[in-house]
N, C-alpha and C positions, 0 to 999 in steps of 0.2 A: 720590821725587817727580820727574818730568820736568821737562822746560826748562816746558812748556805753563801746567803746574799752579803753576810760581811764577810765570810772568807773571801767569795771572789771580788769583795770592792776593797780589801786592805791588798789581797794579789794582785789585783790589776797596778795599783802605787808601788808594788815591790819589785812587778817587773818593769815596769818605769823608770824607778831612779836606779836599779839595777844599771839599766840599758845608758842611761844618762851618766850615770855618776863612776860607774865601772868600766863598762866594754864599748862606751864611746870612743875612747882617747885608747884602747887594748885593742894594736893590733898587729899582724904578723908579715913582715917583709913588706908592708903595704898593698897586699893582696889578702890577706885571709882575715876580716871582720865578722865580727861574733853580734849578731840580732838577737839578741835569747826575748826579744817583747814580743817575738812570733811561739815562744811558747804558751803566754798566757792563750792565746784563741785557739793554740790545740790543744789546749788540757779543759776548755772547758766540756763541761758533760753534754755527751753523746747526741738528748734529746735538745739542744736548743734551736733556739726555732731561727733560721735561717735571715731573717730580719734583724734582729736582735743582735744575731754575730755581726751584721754589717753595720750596724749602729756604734757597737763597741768595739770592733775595728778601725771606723773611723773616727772614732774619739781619740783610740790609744796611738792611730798612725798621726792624727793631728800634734796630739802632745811630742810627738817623739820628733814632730817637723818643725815645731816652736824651735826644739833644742839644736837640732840637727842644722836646720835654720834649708829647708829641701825644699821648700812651696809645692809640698801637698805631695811629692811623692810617696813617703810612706803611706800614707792615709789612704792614697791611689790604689797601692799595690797592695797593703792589708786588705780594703773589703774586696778586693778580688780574691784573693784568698777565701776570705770567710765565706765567696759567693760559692767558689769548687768546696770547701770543706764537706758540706754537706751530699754532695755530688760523691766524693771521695769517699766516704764514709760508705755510704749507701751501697756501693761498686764492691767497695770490700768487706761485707756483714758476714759474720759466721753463721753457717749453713742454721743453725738454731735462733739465732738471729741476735739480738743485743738485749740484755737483762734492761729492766727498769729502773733509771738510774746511775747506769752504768758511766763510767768515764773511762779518758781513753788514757789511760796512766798505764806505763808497765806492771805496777802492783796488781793491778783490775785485771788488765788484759798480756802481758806478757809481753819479754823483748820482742821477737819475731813480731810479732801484730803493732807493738806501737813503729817499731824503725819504715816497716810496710806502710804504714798511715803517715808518717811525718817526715819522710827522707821526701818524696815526690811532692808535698806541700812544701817544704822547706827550700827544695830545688827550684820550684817553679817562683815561689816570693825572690832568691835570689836570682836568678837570669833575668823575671823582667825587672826587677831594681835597678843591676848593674845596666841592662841593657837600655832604660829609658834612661839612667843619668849618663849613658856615654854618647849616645844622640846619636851615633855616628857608627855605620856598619863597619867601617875601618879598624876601631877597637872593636869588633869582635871577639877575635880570638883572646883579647885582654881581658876583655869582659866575661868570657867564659872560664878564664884562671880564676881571676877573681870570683865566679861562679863558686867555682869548684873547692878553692880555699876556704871560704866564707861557710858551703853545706860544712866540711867535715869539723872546720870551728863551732859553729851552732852547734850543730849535732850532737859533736863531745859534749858542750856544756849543756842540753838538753838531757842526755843522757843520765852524765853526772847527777845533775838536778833532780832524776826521778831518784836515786840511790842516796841521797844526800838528806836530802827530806823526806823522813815520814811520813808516807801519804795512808789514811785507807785506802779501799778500794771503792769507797763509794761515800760520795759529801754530802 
């Protein structure tokens, strides 16, 4: 195993019992819930290979559905995710295109570029969330609060996270 492969197999555990043991039970008015286990699959680097995110997305939405106790939602709506990240990515390349190695960390690539890449992933994980566990187009507009609460919660704590920890700019 390289140095690479155990950063991201102890990160993947850390933003797991993070999610579990932290911002399960944190949350705000009962509308604004904090997912911060959708940061591990945008912070990993750039080149991964689209399979692979969907394997490791449904492993880490399984574990999170054990806890959660959601039968399979998370796991659902992460490798959806992992299946546009790459989509996402691609759409938004710098005219020069993306270094070798690169990751998609604010230190690497800058506020501007990461909020761009991770508000509309982040949005789109919570709307269908909300919107498949409300089953019902009646909470809509519920489900769209709680949308909206839940991005700018992530988000912060996404944010924070890259400022908090020391990252390079390339693992």
């Amino acid at each position: 195993m390289t140095r690479n492969s155990i950063i991201q197999f102890v990160s993947f555990f850390i933003y797991l019992l993070l999610q579990v043991m932290l911002f399960k039970s944190l949350t705000f008015f009962n509308v604004a819930f904090c997912f911060i286990y959708v940061g591990y699959i945008l912070l990993l680097p750039i080149e991964t290979n689209t399979l692979w995110l969907m394997i490791i997305g449904f492993i880490l939405g399984f574990c999170i559905d054990v806890f959660y106790d959601s039968l399979g939602l998370h796991a659902f709506i992460l490798v959806f995710i992992c299946y546009i990240r790459n989509y996402w990515l691609s759409a938004i390349t710098p005219q020069g295109g993306y270094d070798a190695g690169a990751m998609p960390t604010m230190p690497s690539q800058g506020l501007q570029w990461f909020l761009v890449y991770s508000l509309p992933l982040v949005f789109v994980h919570h709307l269908a969330l909300f919107l498949v566990e409300a089953s019902n187009l009646g909470l809509f507009w519920h489900s769209m609060l709680k949308t909206i609460g839940s991005l700018f919660f992530t988000m912060t704590m996404l944010v924070l996270q890259q400022y908090w920890i020391p990252q390079r700019s390339r693992i």
